[in-house]
C-alpha positions, 0 to 999 in steps of 0.5 A: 500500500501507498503511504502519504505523510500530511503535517501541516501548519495551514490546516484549510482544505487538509481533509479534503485533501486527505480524502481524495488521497484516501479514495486513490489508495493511499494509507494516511500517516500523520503529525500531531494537529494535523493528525487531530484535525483529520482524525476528528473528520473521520479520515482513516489516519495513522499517528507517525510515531505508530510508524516511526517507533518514537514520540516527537520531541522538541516540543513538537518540532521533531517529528519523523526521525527516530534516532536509531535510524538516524544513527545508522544511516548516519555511518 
């Protein structure tokens, strides 16, 4: 399956959006608002730390990276 990652700032129009990529196959992960916002729509949508294995950090600011990842492909 197809995945499409939607973390957004400007929240207008996200749920439309989010459905039409949901009609075309798409698997929708997601951040944070972002993630509350399309949830509360009734999207279909996975919380990127189901995907990543580790919570955002940074007081939000960080949100895709898991450091062991990060680590590895860093050598």
């Amino acid at each position: 399956m197809r995945r499409a990652l939607l973390s957004v700032s400007d929240k207008r129009d996200i749920v439309k959006f989010a459905k039409g990529l949901e009609k075309l196959g798409f698997e929708i992960v997601s951040t944070g608002g972002t993630f509350k916002k399309l949830q509360e729509a009734g999207v279909d949508v996975i919380e990127i730390d189901r995907v990543t294995k580790f919570p955002e950090c940074f007081e939000g600011r960080v949100k895709t990276l898991n450091p062991i990842y990060t680590w590895w492909y860093s050598i």
